[in-house]
N, C-alpha and C positions, 0 to 999 in steps of 0.2 A: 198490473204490469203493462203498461206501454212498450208496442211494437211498430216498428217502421216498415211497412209493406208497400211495396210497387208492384203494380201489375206490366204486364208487358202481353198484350193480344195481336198476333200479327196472321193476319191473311196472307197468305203466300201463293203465287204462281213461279216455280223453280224451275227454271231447265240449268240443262251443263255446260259451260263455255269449257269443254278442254280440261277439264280441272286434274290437275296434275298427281293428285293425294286428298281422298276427303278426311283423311287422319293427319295429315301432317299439322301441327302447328302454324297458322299463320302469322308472320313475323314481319311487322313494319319496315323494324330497321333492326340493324346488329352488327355484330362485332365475332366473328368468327375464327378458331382458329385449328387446322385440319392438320392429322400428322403422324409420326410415330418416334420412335427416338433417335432417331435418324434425322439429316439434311433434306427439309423437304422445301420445296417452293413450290406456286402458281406461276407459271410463264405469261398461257395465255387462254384467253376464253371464246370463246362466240354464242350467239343466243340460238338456242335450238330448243324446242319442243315444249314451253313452256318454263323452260330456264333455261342454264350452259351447259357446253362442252366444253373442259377445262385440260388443258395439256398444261406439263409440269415436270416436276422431278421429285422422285418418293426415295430417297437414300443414296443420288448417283441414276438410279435409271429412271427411264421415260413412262408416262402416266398418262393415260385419258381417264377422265370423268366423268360421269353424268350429274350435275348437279341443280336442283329444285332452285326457283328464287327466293326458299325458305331455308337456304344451304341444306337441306338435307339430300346426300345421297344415294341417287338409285342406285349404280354402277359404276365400279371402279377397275381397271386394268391394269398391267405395270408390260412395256415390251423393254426389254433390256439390247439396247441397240450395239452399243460399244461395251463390253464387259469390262467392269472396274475404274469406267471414265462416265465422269458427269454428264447426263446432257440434257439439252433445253431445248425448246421450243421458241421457236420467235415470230413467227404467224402459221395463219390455217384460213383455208375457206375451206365451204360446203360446199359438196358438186351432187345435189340429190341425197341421196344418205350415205355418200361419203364422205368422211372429213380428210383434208388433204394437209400437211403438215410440213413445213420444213422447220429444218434445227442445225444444230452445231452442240459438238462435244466440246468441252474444258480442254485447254490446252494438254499437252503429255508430250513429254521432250520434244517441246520444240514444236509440234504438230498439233492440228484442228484437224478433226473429221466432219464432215457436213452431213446428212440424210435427207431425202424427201418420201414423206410416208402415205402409201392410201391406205386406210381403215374404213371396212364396211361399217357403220354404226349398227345395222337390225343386227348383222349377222355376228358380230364384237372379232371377227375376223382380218387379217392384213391379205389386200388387195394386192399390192407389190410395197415391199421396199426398198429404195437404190440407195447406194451411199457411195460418196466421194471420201478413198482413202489416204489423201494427204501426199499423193504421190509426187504431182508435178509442182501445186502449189501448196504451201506445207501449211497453211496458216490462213486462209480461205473462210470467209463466214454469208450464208443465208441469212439472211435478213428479211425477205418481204416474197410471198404468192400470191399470186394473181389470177382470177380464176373469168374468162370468158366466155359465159355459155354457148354461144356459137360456135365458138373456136376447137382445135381438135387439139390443143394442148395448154400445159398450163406456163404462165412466167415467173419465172425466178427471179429475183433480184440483190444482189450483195456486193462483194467483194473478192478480188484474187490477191492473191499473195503469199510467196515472195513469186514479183515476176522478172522474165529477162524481156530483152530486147523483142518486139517495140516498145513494150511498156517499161515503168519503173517501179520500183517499190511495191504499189500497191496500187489495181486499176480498178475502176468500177464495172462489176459485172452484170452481163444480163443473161439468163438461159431459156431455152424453150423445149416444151420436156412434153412429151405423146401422152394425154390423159391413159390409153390403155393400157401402155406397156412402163411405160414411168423412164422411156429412154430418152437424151438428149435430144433433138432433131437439130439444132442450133444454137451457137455460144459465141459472143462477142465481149468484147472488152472496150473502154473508153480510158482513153490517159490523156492526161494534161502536165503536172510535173512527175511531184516523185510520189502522189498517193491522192487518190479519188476515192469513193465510195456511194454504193447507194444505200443509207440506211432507213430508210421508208419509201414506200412508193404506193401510188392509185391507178384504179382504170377508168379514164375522164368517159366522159359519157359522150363524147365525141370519137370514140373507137381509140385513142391514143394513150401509152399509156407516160404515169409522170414521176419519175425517179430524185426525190429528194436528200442532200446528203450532204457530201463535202470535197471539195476540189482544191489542190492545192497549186496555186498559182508560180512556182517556184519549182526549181529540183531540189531543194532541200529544206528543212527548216518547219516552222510552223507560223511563220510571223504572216504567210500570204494565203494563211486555209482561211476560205469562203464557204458559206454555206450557197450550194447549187440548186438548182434545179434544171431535170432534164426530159425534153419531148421527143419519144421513141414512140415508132409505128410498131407494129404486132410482129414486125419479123426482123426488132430490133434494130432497124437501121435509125443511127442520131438522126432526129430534125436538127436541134439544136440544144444547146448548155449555157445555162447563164449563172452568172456571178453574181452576192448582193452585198449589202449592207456598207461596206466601207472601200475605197479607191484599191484597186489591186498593185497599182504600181508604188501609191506614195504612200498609201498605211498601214502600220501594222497593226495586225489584228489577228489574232485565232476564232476563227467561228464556226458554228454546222447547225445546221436544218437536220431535224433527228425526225421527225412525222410529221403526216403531209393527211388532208381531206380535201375535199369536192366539194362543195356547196351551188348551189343553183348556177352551175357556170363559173365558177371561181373557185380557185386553191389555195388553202389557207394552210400554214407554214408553221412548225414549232421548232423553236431549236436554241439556243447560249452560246455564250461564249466571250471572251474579253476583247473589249471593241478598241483597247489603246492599247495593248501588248500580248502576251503568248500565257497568260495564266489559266492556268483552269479549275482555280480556288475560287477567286474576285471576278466574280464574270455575272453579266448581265440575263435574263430572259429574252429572249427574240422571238416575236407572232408578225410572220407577214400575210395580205392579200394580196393575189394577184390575176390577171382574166389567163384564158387559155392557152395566152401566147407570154404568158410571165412577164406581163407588162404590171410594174408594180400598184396596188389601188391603194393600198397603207401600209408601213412598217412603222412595226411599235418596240419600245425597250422595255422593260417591266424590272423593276428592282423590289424580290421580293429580301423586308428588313431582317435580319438576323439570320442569315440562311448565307451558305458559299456550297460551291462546287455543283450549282445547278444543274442537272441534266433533264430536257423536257424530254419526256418520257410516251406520253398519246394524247393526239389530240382530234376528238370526238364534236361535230355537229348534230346538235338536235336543235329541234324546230326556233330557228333562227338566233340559235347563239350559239358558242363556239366554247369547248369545255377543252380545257389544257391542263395534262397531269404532271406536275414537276417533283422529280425527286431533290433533296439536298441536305446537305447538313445543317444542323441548329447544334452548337456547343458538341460537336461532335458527332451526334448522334442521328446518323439517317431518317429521313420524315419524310412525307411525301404533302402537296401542296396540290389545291384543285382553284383554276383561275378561269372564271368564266365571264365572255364576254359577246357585248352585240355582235351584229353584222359590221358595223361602222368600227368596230374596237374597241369601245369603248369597255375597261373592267367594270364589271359588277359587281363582283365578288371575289372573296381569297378564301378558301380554309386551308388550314395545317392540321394534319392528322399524326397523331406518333402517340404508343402509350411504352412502348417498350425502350431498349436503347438504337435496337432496327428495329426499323416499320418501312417496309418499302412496297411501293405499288407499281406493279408491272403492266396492268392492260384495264383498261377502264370500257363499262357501257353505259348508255344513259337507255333507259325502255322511257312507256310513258308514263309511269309512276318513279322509278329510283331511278338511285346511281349507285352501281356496283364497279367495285375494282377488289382484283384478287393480286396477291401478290406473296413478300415472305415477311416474318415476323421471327423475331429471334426469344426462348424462353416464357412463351406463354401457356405452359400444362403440361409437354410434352418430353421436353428434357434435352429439345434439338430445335435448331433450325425450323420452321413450321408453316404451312400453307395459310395465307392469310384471308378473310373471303369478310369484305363490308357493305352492307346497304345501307341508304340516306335516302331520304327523301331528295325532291328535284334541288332546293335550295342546301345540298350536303349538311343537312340539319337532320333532327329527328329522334336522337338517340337520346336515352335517358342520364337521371344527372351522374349513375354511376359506374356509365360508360370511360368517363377520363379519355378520349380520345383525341376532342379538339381543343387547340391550342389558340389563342386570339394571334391573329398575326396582321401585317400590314406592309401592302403593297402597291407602288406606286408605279405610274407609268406614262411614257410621255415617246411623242411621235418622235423618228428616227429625222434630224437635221439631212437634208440630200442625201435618203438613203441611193447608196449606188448600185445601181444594176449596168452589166456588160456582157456579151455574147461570146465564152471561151471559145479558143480558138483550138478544139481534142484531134487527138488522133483516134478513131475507131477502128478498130479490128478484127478477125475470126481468130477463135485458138479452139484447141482441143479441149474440150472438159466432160471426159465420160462418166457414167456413174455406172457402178458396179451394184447386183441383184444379189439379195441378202435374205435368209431366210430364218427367224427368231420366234417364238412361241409367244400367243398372248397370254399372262397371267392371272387370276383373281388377286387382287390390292383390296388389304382390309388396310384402312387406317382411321382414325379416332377423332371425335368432332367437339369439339368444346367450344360452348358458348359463352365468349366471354362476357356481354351482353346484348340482349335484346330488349324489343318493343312489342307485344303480343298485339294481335288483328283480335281484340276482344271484345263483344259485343256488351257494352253496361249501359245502365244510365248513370250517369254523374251532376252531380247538381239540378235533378230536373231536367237535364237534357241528354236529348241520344248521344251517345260519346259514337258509336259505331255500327254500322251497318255490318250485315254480313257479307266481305268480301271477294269472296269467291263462285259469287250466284248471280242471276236479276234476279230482281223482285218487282212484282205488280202487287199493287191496291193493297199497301202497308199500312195497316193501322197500330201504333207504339203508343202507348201511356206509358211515363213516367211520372211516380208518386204526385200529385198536386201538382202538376205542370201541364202544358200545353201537348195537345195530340198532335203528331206528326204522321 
């Protein structure tokens, strides 16, 4: 009887980089999906400790997570902020081992509640939580925190509304809120017609911070929304606001800048919209650059084929190129799209991710191996709604062939003809906006992890050659045989 044997002799000098689980599974790439039989989704993440901190929604209420880059979880919490009302998360910084959180409840006749959360992480304990009760402005959403470590408080940034006199409709807000106590110190509002917004914002490495959004150049209508950008000092006073893409007075257009990055000095822009009338089915992609003073260096249109109702969703710089997550429809069914491109603009790449009839991706990171995006996923194991959690490799490749997850798709794109930029002419203002001190139990959240597919970190030989090192270690003075092949 004939026997096929390899040897494999390996000399090892090991220490620990941090390693996060020597049991867990290491998993290249996957396709995850986290839940129970309930409404559950990923809002958002950030990297901490070896993996994420993942805030969400597990049936209606609020969720931290601690999650591995191998998706498996250490810890799970649920605070129940509004009883019987959805709510989400829409950014977070770290301030130390705090994770600082703002959000917004689902609407409920007629009204929005907002929160802003500190959570000790060591301690899985709430530091304070305030919450704005829909009082003055019934319909009010958080959007973006901003975390200065110098600074003795943190920034807010969203939206008021419904407003009266100075404002209209709807103005873009900014807040400033005491790290210790989580109370207001200061609140301002910016208007131009009948609705502004700040839906993403950064803090430029020049101390200023940069409110990207939508301005609407008109007191009514939608045919004069621009997408904005705005330069405010740390105690909120406007430098300035500028308008882009299309003529404010002669064309129409519905547009918005949805998230905004830093890059070496320059701010790079995501956002849609239909650049010849008010639709928001047939609408374009929009990536602009611009230097610190929003002087523009390139705008671009990107027409991803078979896809309508675009929304760019986050857009992430790593080491010199620019990753943009777009949600939209294909034949109906929600997908999400990752377009990555140089410093210059130029696209490199498109994928389309979808295996379900939703697949939505809400917050994206790139580390220096993957790309992770968590989001929600409808009917994949759980019987509800479900947390959606993906890793790929840097080129969003990786996954095996019985994943089904990418879709071939193709995307064109070509620089903005005279795009237009112009310096709005706002009213800035003070108003009242207090938040009110809340006191809610943290809970243990058990919910269930299904792998819909993975790529194991496995150590073979294959064909005479090492397929894999071991991951999660150094190693010195390796010596590998594989059967009749070469020594490595």
């Amino acid at each position: 009887m004939k026997r096929s044997i390899f040897y494999v002799v390996t000399f090892l000098s090991l220490f620990s980089i941090n390693l996060f689980s020597q049991d867990a599974e290491c998993k290249k790439s996957f396709v995850q999906t986290i839940g129970s039989a309930g409404i559950d989704e990923a809002n958002q993440f950030i990297s901490y400790d070896n993996g994420f901190l993942v805030s969400g929604t597990a049936n209606t209420k609020y969720f931290i997570m601690h999650l591995t880059e191998n998706g498996e979880i250490l810890w799970n919490y649920e605070i129940d902020i509004f009883p019987g009302v959805t709510e989400k998360a829409t950014s977070m910084v770290l301030d130390g081992q705090n994770l600082v959180v703002v959000g917004n409840s689902a609407a409920q006749n007629g009204s929005i509640f907002n929160f802003v959360l500190k959570f000790d992480i060591s301690n899985k304990t709430i530091v304070w939580l305030k919450i704005y009760p829909a009082v003055t402005y019934s319909t009010s959403v958080f959007t973006t925190i901003l975390h200065e470590t110098s600074a003795d408080s943190y920034f807010i940034l969203g939206q008021t509304q419904e407003n009266s006199s100075p404002g209209l409709g709807c103005d873009a807000l900014w807040l400033k809120v005491n790290k210790s106590s989580g109370d207001v110190t200061s609140a301002k509002n910016v208007n131009l017609g009948s609705c502004e917004t700040y839906t993403g914002a950064v803090l430029g490495t020049n101390g200023f911070i940069y409110g990207a959004g939508r301005f609407n150049n008109a007191g009514g209508g939608q045919d004069k929304f621009r997408g904005s950008l705005t330069k405010l000092d740390l105690n909120g006073n406007e430098i300035w606001s500028k308008l882009y893409t299309k003529n404010i007075d002669n064309d129409d257009a519905r547009l918005y800048f949805q998230t905004i990055a830093e890059d070496n000095g320059s701010l790079i822009l995501g956002g849609q919209g239909d650049l010849t009338g008010t639709s928001t089915s047939v609408v374009d992609v929009l990536v602009m650059k611009t230097n610190l003073e929003g002087e523009i260096i390139w705008h671009k249109e990107v027409n991803i084929q078979g896809a309508s109702s675009e929304l760019a969703t986050k857009l992430v710089t790593k080491n010199n190129s620019y990753y943009l997550m777009v949600n939209s429809l294909f034949a109906g069914n929600n997908e999400y799209s990752l377009l990555k491109f140089d410093v210059d603009g130029n696209l490199l790449w498109t994928k389309r991710y979808g295996r379900q009839s939703f697949d939505r991706g809400n917050d994206l990171i790139i580390t220096t191996d993957n790309i992770f995006v968590v989001g929600e996923t409808k009917g994949a194991g759980f019987g509800g709604d479900e947390i959606l959690i993906i890793k790929s490799d840097l080129e969003g490749n990786g996954f095996n062939e019985g994943c089904n997850i990418l879709t071939p798709v193709i995307a064109t794109t070509k620089n903005t003809i005279s795009a237009f930029q112009a310096i709005a002419n706002t009213n800035e203002y003070n108003i009242n906006f207090p938040l009110s001190a809340k006191t809610v139990p943290v809970v243990p959240l058990n919910l269930q992890v299904l792998d819909v597919c993975a790529v194991s970190c496995v150590d073979t030989c294959k064909n005479g050659v090492i397929a894999h090192t071991v991951p999660d270690a150094a190693l010195e003075n390796v010596f590998v045989e594989c059967n009749g092949a070469n020594l490595f």
